[in-house]
N, C-alpha and C positions, 0 to 999 in steps of 0.2 A: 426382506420386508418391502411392502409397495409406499411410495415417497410420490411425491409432488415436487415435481422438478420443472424448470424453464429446459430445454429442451431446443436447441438449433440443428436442422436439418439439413439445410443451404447454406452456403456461404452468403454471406449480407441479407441470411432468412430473418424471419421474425423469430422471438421468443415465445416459444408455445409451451403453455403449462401443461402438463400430462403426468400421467401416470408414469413410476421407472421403477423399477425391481434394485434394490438394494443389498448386497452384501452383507452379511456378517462381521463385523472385525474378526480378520485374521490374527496372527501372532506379532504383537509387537503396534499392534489397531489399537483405535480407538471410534466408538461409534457416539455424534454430535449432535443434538438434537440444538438446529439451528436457530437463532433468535435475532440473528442482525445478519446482513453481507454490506460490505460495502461495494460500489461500483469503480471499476476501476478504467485508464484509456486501455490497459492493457487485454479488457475483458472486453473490447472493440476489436481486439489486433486478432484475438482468436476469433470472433465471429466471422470477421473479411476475408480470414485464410491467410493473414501478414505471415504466418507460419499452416504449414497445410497438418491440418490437427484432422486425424482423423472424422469424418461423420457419420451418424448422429453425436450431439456434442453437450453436455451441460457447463457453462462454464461458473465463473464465481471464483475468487482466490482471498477475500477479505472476508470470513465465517467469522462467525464469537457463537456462543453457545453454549449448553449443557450437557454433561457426558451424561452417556446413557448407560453404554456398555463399555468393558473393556476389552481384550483380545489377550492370552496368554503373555505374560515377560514383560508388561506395564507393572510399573511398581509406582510409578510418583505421578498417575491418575487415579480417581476413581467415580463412581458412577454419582453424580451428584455436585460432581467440580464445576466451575463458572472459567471459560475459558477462550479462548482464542488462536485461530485457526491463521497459518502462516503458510512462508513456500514451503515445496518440498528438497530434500537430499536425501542422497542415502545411505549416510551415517557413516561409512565403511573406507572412503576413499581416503588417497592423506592429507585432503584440504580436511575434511569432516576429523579425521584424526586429530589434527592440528588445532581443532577448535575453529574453522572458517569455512562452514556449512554454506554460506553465502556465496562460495567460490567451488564449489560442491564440482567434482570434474562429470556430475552426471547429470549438472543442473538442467538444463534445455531438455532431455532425452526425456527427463523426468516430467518435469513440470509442461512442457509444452509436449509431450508426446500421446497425452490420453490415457495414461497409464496408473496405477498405485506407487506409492514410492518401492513397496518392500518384496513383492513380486514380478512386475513389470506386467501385470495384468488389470483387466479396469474391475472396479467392485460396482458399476452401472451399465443395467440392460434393460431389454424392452420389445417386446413382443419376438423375443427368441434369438436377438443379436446383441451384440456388446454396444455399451454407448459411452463413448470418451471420457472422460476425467480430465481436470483441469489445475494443473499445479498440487494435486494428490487429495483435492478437496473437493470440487464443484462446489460451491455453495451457495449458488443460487435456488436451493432447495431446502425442503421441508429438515434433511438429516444429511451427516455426511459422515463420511468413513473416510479417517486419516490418521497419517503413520503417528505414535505418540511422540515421537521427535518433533514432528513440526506442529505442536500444540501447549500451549502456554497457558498454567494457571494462571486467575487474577484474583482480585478481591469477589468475593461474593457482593460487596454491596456495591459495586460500581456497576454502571449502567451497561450494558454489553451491545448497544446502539454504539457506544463510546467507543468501545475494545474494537470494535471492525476492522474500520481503518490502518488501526494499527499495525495489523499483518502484514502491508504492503506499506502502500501508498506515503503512511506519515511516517514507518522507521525505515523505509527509504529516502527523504530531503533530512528528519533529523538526525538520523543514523552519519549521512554523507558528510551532514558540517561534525557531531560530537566523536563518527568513531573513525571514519576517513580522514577525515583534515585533521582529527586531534586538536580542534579548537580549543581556546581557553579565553581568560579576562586579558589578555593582552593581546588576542586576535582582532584585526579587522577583515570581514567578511560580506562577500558580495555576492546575492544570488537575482538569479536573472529568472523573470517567472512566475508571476502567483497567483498559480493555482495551487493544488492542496499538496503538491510536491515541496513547490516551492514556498508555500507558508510556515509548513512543518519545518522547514530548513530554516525559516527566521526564527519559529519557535526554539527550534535545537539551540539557535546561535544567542538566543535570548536567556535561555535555562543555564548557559554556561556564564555569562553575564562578559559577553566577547565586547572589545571597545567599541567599535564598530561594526554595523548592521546596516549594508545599502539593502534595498530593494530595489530592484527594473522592474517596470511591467509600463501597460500600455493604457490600463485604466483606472483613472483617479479614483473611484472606488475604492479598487483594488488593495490600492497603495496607498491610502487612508488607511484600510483595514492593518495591514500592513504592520505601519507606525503603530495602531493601538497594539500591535501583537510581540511588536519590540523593533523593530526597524529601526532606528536613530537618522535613517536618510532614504528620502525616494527619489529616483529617476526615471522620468515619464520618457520612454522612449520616442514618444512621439513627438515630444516638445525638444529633445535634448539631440544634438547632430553629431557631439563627440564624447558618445557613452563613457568609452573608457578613459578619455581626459577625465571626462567629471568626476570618474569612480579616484582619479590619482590627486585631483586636485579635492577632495573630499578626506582622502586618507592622509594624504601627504606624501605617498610613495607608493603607491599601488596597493590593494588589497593582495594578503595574505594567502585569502583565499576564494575562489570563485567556485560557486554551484551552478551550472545552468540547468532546467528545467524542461524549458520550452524547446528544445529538438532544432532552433531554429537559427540557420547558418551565420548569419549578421551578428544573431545576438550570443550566440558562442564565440567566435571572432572577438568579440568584445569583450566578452569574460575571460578572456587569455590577456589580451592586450591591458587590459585593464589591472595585470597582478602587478605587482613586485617583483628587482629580483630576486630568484629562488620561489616562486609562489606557486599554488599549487591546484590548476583545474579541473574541476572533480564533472563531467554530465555527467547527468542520470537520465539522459530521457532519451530513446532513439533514434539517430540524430541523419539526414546527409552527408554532403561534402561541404567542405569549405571551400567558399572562393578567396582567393587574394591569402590563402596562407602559407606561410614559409617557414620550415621547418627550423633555420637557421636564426630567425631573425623573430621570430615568432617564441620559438622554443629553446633553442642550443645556448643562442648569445647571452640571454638573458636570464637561461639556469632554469627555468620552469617545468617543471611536472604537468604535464596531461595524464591522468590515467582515469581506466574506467572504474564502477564502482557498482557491485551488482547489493540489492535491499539496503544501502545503508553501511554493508560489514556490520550488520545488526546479528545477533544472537538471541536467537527470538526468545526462550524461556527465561534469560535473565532480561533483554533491552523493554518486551511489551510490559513486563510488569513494570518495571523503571520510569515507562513513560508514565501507567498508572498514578504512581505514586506521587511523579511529577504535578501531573493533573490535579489530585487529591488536595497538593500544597498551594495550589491557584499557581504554579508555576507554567501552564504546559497547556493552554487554555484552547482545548482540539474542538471542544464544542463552539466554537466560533467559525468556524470551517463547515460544518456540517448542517445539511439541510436531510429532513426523513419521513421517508415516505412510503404505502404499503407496501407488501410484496406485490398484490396484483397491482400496483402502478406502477413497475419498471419502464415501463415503454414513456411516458410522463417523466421519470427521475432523466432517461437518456436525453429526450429532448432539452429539458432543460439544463444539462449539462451542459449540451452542446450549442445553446442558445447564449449559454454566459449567465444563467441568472442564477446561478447557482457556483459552489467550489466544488463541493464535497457530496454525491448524494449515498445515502444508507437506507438500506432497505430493512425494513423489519419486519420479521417472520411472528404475526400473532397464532394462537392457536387455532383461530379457525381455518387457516391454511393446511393442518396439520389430519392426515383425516385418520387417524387411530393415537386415542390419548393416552399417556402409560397409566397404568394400575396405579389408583390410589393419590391420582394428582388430583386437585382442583383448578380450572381455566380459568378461575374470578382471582383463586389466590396469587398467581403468577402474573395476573393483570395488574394487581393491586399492589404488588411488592417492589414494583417501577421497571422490570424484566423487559415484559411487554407492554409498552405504554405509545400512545401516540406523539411523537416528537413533534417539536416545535420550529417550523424551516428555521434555518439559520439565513446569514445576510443571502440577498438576491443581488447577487454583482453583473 
C-alpha cells in the first residue's frame, strides 16, 4: 500500500515527506494506521549516522495508533484496537524467553539495523529499492508495520497523542527508577536531568510515593516544573558547586538511588558520588568518559552498582498500559511534559526541541495526511471523538 512517510536520504538530510510503498503484515504483523509519534534524541542519533543505518531511512520509534490489519498467529490484536507502538525484539532469544525483551540479545541488530523484527527484512520501499526501518516501526508516517510483540493495547478512550511517548522516551526514566532500582516509599532518589527522560523518572519516583525526590537540572523553569511533578527537592546545577554534598546533606546519607539523564560527564560523576553505601546508579542516556573517576574509591569501596539499563526493564504490554492507568488516576501526569504539533510541522517541533522551549514534542497524524481513507470510516467522526484533535503546547521551558 502507498503511505506518506518523512523519508531521510543524507545523513544530517532534511525530512522529506514522500511517497513509500508499504508492506503487508506478515505473520506474526501487525499493520498501524498512525495517529501520534513522539520525537525522540534518539531519532536525531539515526538521522546523523550516530549508528550507520542504512539509506534511504524513515525513522520514528514512539507510534500510538489504530490496527488496521492483522498478520497470521496474532491472537491478542485486532483490527480496530487503540494501541501503542514500542522497541523491537525478537521474542525467541533467552533474554526474550526470560521475560526481559529490553535486554533482547538482538536488540541493536534489530532496532537499529533498518530491518522488521521477524524477518530481518524492511516492509519500506520506493521507487524500486528498500527503505530502512527504524526500531521495527518508522513512525514517522501515515501507517506502520510492526511485530505484534512490540505493540500494546490501551484504553480506547485515552488520548493516543498521550500513549506516544510512552514507547520509549517516558517508560525509559519511569521504567529505570520503578523497575530497575525497585524503588519504593522508603526510597530516596536522585535524578540528574529534566527533560522528558528525566521528568518521567520523577514521575515513576512520585507514583511509588519514594521519600525523597531530588531533581538536578540547570533551569529554574525546569525545576519548578519539577517539584509540581513530585520532586520534594531541586538543585540548580548552576547555583550549587558540590552537587553531591548537597544530594547527601539532603538525604542524610546519600541517595539510594541515581538516574542520570543528561549524558553529561560532571553530572554522572555526581550521581555516583552522590549515592549511599551500597547505592545504585542507573544512566540511561549515551554517555562519554568520565574524568577524575576511580574505580575503587568511586565504586568498590563504597559498594555501589553502576549498571546500565536499556527502556526502563519496561515490558511494554503490560508497563504502557500501567502507565495508562496511572495517568487515568491523576497519578502519572505525562501531559505536562508534552507540547503537539502537526505532522507537517516536524522540522518546527525539532527546533524547538532543540531551543529548550519545549520538553516533549508529539506529532500528530490528522487524516488529511493520510491519502487513502479506509472503507466506511468518517474523517469528522475521528476528529470529534478526541483521536485526532489539535493539542494544546504544553510548558515552553
Amino acid at each position: 500500500m502507498k503511505i506518506k512517510a518523512y523519508v531521510v536520504h543524507e545523513a544530517n538530510g532534511p525530512y522529506l515527506l514522500e511517497d513509500v510503498e508499504l508492506d503487508e503484515p506478515k505473520a506474526g504483523e501487525v499493520l498501524v494506521r498512525n495517529v501520534a509519534t513522539g520525537i525522540c534524541h534518539t531519532d536525531e542519533f539515526g538521522r546523523s549516522q550516530g549508528v550507520p543505518i542504512p539509506l534511504p531511512l524513515v525513522l520514528g520509534h514512539e507510534g500510538a495508533g489504530i490496527v488496521e490489519r492483522v498478520g497470521t498467529g496474532v491472537e491478542d490484536l485486532k483490527p480496530g484496537d487503540h494501541v501503542g507502538i514500542t522497541y523491537a525484539f525478537d521474542n525467541s532469544c533467552d533474554a526474550c524467553k526470560h521475560g526481559e525483551p529490553y535486554y533482547c540479545e538482538n536488540f541493536n541488530p534489530i532496532n537499529f539495523g533498518g530491518v522488521a523484527t521477524t524477518d530481518g527484512t524492511t516492509r519500506l520501499h520506493q521507487d524500486g529499492r528498500d527503505v530502512s526501518m527504524f526500531f521495527g516501526q518508522s513512525s514517522f508516517a501515515t501507517h506502520s508495520v510492526a511485530a505484534a510483540a512490540s505493540v500494546a493495547k490501551v484504553d480506547d478512550d485515552i488520548d493516543l497523542g498521550l500513549v506516544a511517548p510512552l514507547g520509549c522516551g517516558v517508560q525509559t526514566g519511569a521504567g529505570a527508577v520503578i523497575n530497575a532500582g525497585q524503588a519504593d516509599p522508603s526510597s530516596q532518589v536522585a535524578v540528574f536531568g529534566c527533560g522528558a527522560v528525566g521528568m518521567s523518572a520523577i514521575m515513576g519516583a512520585a507514583v511509588v510515593d519514594c521519600k525523597t525526590i531530588i531533581a538536578v537540572g540547570g533551569n529554574p523553569k525546569s525545576l519548578e516544573l519539577a517539584r509540581e511533578l513530585g520532586a520534594t527537592h531541586t538543585i540548580n546545577r548552576r547555583e550549587v558547586e558540590d552537587i553531591a554534598g548537597e544530594i547527601r546533606r539532603i538525604t542524610g546519607r546519600g541517595a539510594d538511588i541515581s538516574v542520570d539523564t543528561s549524558g553529561n560527564g560532571n553530572m554522572m560523576l555526581n550521581a555516583i558520588r552522590g549515592l549511599k553505601f551500597h547505592g545504585t546508579f542507573l544512566p540511561v542516556a549515551a554517555a562519554g568518559s568520565l574524568e577524575h573517576f576511580e574505580v575503587g574509591a568511586d565504586i568498590m569501596m563504597p559498594m555501589r552498582t553502576m549498571r546500565g539499563t536499556c527502556e526502563g526493564e519496561s515490558n511494554p504490554k503490560q508497563f504502557i498500559p500501567q502507565m495508562v492507568k496511572w495517568y487515568k488516576e491523576g497519578r502519572f501526569p505525562i501531559d505536562r511534559i508534552l507540547s503537539f504539533y502537526d505532522f507537517k510541522d516536524i522540522d518546527q517541533a525539532l527546533r524547538d526541541s532543540h531551543d529548550g522551549k519545549i520538553i516533549k514534542a508529539v506529532l500528530r497524524i490528522s487524516w488529511s495526511c493520510h491519502e487513502v481513507m479506509a472503507p466506511g470510516r468518517d474523517a469528522d467522526n475521528d476528529v470529534g471523538s478526541g483521536l485526532v484533535r489539535s493539542g494544546v503546547p504544553g510548558p515552553f521551558l
